[in-house]
C-alpha positions in Angstrom: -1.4 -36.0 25.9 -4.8 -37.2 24.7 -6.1 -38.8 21.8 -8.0 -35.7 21.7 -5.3 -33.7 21.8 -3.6 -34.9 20.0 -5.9 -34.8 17.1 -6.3 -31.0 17.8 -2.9 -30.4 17.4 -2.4 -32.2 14.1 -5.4 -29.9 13.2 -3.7 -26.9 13.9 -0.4 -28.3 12.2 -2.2 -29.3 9.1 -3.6 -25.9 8.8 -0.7 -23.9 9.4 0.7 -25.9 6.7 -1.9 -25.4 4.2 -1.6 -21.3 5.0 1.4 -21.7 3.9 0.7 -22.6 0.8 -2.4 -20.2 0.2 -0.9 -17.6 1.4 2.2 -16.0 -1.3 2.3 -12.7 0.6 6.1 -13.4 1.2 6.4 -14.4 -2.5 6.8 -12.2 -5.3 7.4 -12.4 -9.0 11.2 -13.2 -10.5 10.0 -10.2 -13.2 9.4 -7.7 -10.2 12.5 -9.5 -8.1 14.4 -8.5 -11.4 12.7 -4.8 -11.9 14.1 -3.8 -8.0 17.2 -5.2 -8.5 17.5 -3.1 -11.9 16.8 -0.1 -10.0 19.0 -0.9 -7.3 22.4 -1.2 -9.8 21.1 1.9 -11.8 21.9 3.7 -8.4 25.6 5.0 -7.1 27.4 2.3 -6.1 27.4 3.8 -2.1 23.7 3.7 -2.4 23.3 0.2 -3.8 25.4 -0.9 -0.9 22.7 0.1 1.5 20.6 -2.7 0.7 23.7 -5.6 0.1 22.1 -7.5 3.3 18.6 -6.9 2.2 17.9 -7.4 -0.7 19.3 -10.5 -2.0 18.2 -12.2 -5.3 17.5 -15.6 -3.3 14.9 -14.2 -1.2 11.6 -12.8 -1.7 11.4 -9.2 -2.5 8.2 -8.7 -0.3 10.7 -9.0 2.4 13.1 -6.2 1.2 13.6 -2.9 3.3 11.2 -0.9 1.7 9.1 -3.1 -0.2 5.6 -4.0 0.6 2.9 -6.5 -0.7 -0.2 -7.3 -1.1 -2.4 -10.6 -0.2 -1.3 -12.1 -3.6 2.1 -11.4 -3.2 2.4 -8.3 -5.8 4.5 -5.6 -4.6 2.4 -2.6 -3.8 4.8 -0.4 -2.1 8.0 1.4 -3.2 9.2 3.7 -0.2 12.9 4.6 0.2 13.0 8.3 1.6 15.6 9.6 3.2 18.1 7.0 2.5 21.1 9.4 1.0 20.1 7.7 -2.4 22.0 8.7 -5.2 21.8 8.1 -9.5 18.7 8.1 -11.7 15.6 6.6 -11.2 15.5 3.4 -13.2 13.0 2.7 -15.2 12.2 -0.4 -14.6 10.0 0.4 -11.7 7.6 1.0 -14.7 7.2 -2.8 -14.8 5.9 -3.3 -11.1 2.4 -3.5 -12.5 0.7 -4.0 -8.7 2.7 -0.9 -7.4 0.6 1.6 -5.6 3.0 4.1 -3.7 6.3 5.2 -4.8 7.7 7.2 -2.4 11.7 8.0 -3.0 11.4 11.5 -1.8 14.3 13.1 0.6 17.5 11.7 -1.1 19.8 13.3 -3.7 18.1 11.2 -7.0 19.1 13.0 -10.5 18.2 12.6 -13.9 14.7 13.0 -15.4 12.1 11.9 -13.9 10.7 8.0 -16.1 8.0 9.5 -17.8 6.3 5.8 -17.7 5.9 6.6 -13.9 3.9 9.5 -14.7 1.6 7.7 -16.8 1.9 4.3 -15.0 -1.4 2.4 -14.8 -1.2 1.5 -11.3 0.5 4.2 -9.0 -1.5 6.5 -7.2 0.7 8.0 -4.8 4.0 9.4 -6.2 6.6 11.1 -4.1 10.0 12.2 -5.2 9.9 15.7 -3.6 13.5 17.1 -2.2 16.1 15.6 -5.2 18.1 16.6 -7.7 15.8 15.7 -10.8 15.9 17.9 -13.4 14.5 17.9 -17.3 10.9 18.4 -18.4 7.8 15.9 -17.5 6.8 14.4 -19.5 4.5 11.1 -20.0 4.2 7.9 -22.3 1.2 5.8 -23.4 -0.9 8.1 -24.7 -3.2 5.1 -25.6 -4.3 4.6 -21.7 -7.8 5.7 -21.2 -7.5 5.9 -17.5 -4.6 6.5 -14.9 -5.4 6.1 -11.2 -2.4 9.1 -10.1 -4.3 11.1 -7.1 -1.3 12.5 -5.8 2.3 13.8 -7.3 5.0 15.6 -5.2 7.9 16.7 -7.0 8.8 19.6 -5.2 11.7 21.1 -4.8 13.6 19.8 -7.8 15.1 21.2 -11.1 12.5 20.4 -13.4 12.6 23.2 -16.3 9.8 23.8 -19.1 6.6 24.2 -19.3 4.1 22.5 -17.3 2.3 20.3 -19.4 -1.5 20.5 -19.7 -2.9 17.6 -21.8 -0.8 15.4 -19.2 -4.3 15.9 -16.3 -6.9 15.5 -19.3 -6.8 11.1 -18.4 -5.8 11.6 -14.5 -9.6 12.2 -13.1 -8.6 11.1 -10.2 -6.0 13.5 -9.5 -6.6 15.0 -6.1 -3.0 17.1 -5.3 0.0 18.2 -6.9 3.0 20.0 -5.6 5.3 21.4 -8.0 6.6 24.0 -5.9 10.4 25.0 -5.8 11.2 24.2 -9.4 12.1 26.1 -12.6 8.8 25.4 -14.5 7.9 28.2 -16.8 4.9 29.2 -18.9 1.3 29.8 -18.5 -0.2 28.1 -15.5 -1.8 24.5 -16.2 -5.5 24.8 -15.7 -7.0 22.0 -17.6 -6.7 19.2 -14.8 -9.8 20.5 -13.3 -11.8 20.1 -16.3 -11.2 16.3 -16.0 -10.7 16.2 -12.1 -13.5 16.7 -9.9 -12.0 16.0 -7.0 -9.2 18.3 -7.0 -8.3 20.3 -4.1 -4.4 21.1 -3.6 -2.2 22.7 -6.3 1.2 24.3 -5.3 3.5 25.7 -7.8 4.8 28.4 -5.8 8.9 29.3 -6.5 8.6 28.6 -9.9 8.8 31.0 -13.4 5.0 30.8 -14.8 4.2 33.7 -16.6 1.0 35.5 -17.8 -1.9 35.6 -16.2 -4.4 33.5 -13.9 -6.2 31.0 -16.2 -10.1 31.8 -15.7 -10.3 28.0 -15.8 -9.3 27.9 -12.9 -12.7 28.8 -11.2 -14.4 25.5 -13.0 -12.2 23.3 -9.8 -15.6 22.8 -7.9 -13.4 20.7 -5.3 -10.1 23.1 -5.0 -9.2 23.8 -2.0 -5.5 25.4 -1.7 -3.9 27.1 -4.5 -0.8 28.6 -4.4 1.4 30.4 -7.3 3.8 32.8 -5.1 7.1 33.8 -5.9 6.5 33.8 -10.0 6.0 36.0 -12.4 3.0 36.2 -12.8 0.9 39.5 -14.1 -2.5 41.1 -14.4 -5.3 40.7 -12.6 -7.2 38.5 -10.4 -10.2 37.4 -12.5 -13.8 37.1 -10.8 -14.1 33.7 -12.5 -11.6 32.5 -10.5 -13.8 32.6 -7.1 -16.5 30.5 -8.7 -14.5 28.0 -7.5 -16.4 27.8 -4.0 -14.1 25.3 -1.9 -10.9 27.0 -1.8 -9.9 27.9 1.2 -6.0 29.3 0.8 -5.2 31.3 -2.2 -1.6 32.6 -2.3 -0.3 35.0 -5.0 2.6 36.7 -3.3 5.3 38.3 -4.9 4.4 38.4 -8.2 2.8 41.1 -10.5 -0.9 41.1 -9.7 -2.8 44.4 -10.3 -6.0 45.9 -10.0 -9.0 45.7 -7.4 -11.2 42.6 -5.8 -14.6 42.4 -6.0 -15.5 42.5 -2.6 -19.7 41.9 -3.5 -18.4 37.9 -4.8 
């Protein structure tokens, strides 16, 4: 080997070393290390054993099964579906202040749903459709003047009460919910589009609402799909609601709708 050659390679060592050291992508915090691991004892004791090779408190949690990060090493990422996981949803994945996507859909979760998730001040994309969670929803911090949710599955569930309507008034950036296959009850939500203007899917099919079609509805410039079947819902459908010029899939079936379109809208 040359001189030259020699210097190139202790080049390319030297910078490989110093990557190393730039670069904590494989490193994360002992708070969010001690935030998954919270989570994962809150879980079934079957369920926890899942992850008895992976994740291990000595190693960094950016290398867990199901954990991602980002450039500086904060985990983004929370997805765990279909892993038979059972037991309530901790918490402490409230704490994981970088975390982006929560996706723990497709397991047999219970208990209520954190409302601290619901108002978190990072997630965008939250997924815990097909599980057993029941109770109301509900959020916390009030005080936040901006939460970056766009989209919520919690589909088919056992959430009960009434859909909560201040909960959207902060969330402008809400693009989708799903809420279909519960037991919510009520009058239908409507004031998300107010403080939305990109909304475009709403689902809340197989549920209990009551009443009628909120004229509200109509002010969701950006809505796209709406669907309410399967409730109990009554009157009529009201011209405001085809201001809203978008939508493209309205779906009212089997309820208790009377009357006659406009056809001339």
């Amino acid at each position: 080997m040359t001189k030259m050659q020699e210097l190139q390679l202790l080049l390319v060592l030297a910078a490989l070393v110093l990557l190393s050291f730039l670069s904590p992508a494989t490193s994360c915090t002992e708070q969010e290390k001690s935030s998954l691991l919270q989570f994962l004892r809150e879980l079934s004791p079957d369920s926890s054993s899942k992850f008895s090779r992976s994740w291990q408190s000595g190693t960094s949690c950016c290398t867990w099964e199901g954990i991602a990060c980002g450039s500086n090493g904060t985990v983004t990422e929370l997805s765990l579906p279909s892993m038979a996981l059972e037991g309530p949803i901790s918490v402490s994945i409230a704490n994981l202040t970088g975390l982006r996507r929560l996706d723990l859909s497709y397991n047999s979760l219970s208990g209520e749903l954190p409302p601290e998730l619901i108002s978190s001040a990072s997630v965008a994309f939250l997924d815990v459709s097909f599980n057993r969670l029941n109770g109301e929803l509900q959020e916390s911090s009030p005080s936040l003047p901006h939460h970056p949710l766009q989209v919520l599955n919690i589909s088919h569930n056992f959430f009960a009460g009434e859909f909560p309507s201040t909960i959207w008034e902060k969330k402008s950036d809400l693009v989708a919910i799903n809420a279909s296959h519960n037991t919510f009850s009520g009058a239908l939500p409507s004031s998300f589009c107010i403080s939305s203007p990109s909304f475009a899917v709403l689902d809340l099919s197989y549920n209990l609402f009551s009443g009628s079609i909120p004229a509200e509805i109509g002010k969701c410039s950006s809505l796209r799909v709406l669907k309410a079947s399967n409730n109990e819902i009554n009157g009529s459908l009201s011209d405001e609601l085809f201001d809203a010029s978008m939508l493209e899939h309205l779906s009212f079936l089997k309820n208790g709708l009377e009357g006659e379109l406009d056809v001339n809208r």
